[in-house]
C-alpha positions in Angstrom: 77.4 123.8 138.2 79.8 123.3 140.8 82.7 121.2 140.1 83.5 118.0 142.6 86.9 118.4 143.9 88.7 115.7 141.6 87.1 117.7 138.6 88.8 120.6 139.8 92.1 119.0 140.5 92.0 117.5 137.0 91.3 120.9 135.4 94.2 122.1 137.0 96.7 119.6 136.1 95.3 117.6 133.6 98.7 116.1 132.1 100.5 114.9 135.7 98.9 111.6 135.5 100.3 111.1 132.3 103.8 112.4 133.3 104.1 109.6 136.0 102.5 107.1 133.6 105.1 108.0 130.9 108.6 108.2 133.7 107.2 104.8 135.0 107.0 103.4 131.2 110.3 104.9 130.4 112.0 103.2 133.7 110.4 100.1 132.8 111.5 100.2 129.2 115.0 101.3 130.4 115.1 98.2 132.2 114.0 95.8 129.3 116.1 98.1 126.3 119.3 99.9 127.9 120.3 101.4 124.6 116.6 103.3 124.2 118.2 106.8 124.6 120.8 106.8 122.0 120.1 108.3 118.7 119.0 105.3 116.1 117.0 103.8 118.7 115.1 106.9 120.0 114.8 108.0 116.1 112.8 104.4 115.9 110.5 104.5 118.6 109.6 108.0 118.0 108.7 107.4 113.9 106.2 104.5 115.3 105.2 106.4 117.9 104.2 109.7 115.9 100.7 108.7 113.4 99.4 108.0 116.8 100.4 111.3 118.7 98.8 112.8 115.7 95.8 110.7 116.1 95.4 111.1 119.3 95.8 115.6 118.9 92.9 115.3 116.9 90.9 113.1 119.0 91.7 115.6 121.8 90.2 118.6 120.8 87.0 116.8 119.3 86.4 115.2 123.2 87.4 118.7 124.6 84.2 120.0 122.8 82.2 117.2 124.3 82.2 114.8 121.2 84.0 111.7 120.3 85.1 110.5 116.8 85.0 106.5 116.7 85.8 106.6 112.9 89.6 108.4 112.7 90.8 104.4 112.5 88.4 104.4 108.8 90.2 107.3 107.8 93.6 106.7 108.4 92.6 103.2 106.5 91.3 105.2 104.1 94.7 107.7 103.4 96.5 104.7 103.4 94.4 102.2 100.8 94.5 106.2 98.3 98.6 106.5 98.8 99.6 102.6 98.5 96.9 102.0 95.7 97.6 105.4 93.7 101.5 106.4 94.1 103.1 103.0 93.8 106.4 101.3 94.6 107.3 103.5 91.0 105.7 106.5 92.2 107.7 109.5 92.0 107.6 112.7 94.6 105.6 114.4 92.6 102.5 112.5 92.5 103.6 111.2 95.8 102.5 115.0 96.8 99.8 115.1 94.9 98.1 111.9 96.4 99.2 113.4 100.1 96.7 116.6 99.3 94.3 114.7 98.0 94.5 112.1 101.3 94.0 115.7 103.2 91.2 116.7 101.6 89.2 113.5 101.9 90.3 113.6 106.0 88.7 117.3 105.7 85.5 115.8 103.8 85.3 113.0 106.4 85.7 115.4 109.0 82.7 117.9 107.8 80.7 114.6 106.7 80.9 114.1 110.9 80.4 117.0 111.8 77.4 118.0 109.7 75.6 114.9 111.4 76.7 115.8 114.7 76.5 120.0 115.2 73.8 120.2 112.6 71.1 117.1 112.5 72.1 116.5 116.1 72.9 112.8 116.1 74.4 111.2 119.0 78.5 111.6 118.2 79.3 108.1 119.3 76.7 106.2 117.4 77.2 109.1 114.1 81.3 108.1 114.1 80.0 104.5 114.9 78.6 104.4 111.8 80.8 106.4 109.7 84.1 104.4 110.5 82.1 101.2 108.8 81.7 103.3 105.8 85.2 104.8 105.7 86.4 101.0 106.6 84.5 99.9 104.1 85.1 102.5 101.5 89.1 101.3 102.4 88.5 97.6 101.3 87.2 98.7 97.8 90.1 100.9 97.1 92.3 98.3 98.4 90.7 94.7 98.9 94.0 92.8 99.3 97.3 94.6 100.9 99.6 95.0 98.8 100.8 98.0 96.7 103.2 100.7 98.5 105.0 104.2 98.1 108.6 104.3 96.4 111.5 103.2 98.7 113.1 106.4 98.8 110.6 108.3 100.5 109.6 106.1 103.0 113.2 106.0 103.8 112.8 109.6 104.0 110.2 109.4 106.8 112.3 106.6 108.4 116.0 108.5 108.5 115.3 112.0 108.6 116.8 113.5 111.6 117.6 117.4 111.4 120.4 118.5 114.1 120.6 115.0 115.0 116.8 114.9 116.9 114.3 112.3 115.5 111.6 114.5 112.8 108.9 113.6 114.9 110.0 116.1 118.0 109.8 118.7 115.6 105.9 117.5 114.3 105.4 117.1 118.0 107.0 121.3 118.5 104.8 122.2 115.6 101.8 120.5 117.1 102.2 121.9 120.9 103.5 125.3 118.6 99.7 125.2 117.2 97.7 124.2 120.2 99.2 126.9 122.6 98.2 129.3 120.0 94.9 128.0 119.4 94.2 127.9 123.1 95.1 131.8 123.1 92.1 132.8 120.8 88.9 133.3 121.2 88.0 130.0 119.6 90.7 127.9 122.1 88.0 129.1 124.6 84.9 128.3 122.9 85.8 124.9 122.8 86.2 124.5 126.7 82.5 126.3 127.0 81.2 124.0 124.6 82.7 120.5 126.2 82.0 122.3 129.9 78.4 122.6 128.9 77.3 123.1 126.0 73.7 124.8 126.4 75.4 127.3 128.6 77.8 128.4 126.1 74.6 128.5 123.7 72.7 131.5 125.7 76.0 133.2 126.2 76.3 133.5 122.4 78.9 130.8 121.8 78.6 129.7 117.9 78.3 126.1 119.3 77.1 124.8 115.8 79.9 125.9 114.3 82.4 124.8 117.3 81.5 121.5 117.0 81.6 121.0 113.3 84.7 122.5 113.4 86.2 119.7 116.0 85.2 116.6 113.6 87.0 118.9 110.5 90.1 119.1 112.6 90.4 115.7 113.3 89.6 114.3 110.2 92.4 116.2 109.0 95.0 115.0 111.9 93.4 111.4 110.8 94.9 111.8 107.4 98.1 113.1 108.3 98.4 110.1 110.7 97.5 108.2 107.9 100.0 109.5 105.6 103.0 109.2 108.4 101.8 105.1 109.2 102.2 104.8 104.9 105.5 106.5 105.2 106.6 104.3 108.2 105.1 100.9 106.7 105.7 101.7 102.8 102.6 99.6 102.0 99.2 99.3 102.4 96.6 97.5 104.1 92.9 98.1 104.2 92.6 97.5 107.9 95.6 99.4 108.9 94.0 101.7 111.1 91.3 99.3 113.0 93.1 99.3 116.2 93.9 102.8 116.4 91.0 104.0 117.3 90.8 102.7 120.7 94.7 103.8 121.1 93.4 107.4 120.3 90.8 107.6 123.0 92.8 105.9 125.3 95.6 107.8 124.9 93.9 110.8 125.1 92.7 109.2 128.4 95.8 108.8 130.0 96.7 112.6 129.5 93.9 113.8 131.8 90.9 114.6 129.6 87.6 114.1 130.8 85.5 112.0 128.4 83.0 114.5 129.1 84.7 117.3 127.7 86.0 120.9 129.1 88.8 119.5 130.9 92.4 118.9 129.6 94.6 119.9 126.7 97.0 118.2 123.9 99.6 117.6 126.1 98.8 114.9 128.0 97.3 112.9 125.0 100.5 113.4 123.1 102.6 111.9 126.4 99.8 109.8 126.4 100.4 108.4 122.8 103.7 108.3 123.6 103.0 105.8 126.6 100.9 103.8 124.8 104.4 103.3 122.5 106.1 102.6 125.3 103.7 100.0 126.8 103.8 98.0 123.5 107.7 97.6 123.8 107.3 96.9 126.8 105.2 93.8 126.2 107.1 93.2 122.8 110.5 93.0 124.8 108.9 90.9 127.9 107.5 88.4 125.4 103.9 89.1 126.7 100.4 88.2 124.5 100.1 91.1 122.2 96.3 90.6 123.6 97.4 92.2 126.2 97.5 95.4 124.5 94.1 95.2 124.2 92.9 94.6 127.7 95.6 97.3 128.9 94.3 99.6 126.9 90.1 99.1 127.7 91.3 98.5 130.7 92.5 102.4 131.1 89.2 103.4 129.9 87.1 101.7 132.2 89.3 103.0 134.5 89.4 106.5 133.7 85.6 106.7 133.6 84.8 104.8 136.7 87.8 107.0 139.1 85.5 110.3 139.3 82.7 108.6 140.9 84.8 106.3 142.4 86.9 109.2 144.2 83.0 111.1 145.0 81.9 108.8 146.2 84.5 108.1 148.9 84.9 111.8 149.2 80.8 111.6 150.5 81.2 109.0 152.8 84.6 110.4 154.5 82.6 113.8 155.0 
């Protein structure tokens, strides 16, 4: 099938809407909070900034394979009720690290529960993660029905003041993160998950294990869910039930603004992680300019509506021009 021409400029450079989106945002946040480049203030925005870059990694690669996952918000809800509920304010490190592997492993279980419904009964991914981001919110509330409870002091403080060479820790999750994708997209299995979100009975008949690609995607980002999960705990040292019921929509939104199609096969990580970062942005923004936080909220759908409607938009002027 013949891509349209602002398919194929998209597929080319995916991330350079998000680049102007993100030096605009940084001009206007310049503006509004002069002191935003120097060390303690950077090292802040970027620790609130990171569970969602996270987020949104994982939420990339599951739309690059021509899914969606609806539920990460239940699981990062989930990491958070397991950590706050099970470690304590009088937690030590050591079972502080115990409960993190145990909040990875029930991202990875979420994950496969996902993506056994979706690659292998062959439920609609929307309406599948739908669902299961009611149970996983609602499996949240029973560990935790109240907020309350926490993580010790000291290691939150970790999270919060870590800075090796003087750089905020979350440029070096961020190098790890672009570290893993660009070597992902090297192997064989980088480029199944293109064919697969390109089209995915295509990539069937040319002996692409698209069962297996698929399930795979929904593993991966149940597991970036819980390590977002984990670093919100570590930035907010407490826990709440319905920590994660907004992130969702950040996720896919910011995965938005960095250039992927919601159809799949077109994009990266990139963009969503400068996207992510945006989305940061555009909440200071609003916090500093003493806007409705409900603006968030329409900004955000607001993108999305956007994003979907500009490829017909821009075809269909493209067919009346010619």
């Amino acid at each position: 099938m013949r891509r349209s021409p602002w398919e194929s400029w998209l597929a080319r450079y995916p991330a350079l809407f998000a680049l102007i989106f993100l030096v605009v945002a940084l001009i206007v946040n310049l503006i509004l909070q002069p002191n935003l480049f120097e060390g303690g203030t950077l090292n802040s925005n970027m620790r609130v900034f990171l569970p969602m870059i996270i987020l949104a990694v994982g939420q990339a690669i599951v739309i690059l394979s021509g899914g969606i996952d609806i539920s990460v918000g239940g699981i990062v809800s989930i990491v958070n009720a397991i950590l706050a509920t099970q470690v304590g304010l009088q937690g030590t490190p050591e079972k502080m690290w115990q409960f993190v592997f145990l909040s990875l492993m029930v991202g990875l279980g979420a994950g496969a529960l996902n993506g056994f419904f979706i690659s292998v009964l062959r439920l609609q991914p929307i309406i599948t993660t739908y669902a299961s981001g009611f149970l996983f919110a609602g499996i949240a509330l029973f560990i935790l029905p109240q907020p309350g409870g926490g993580i010790p002091a000291d290691i939150s403080a970790l999270y919060r003041t870590t800075r090796p060479l003087g750089l905020p820790l979350a440029f070096y999750v961020i190098g790890i993160l672009l570290l893993a994708w660009l070597y992902l997209r090297s192997t064989r299995y980088g480029g199944f998950i293109y064919a697969v979100g390109g089209k995915a009975d295509a990539a069937y008949e040319t002996a692409v294990p698209v069962i297996r690609v698929q399930f795979s995607t929904y593993v991966i980002s149940g597991l970036m869910s819980a390590l977002s999960g984990i670093a919100l705990t570590m930035l907010v040292g407490s826990g709440n039930a319905e920590i994660g019921s907004q992130m969702t929509l950040n996720s896919i939104t910011a995965v938005v603004i960095g250039g992927n199609v919601m159809s799949g096969g077109i994009g990266g990580v990139v963009g969503p992680i400068i996207g992510a970062i945006t989305l940061g942005l555009i909440q200071n923004i609003i916090s500093f300019a003493n806007i409705d936080t409900w603006w968030t909220t329409f900004v955000n759908a607001s993108i999305i509506v956007a994003a979907l409607a500009a490829p017909g938009m821009v075809n269909l002027f493209s067919r009346r021009r010619s």
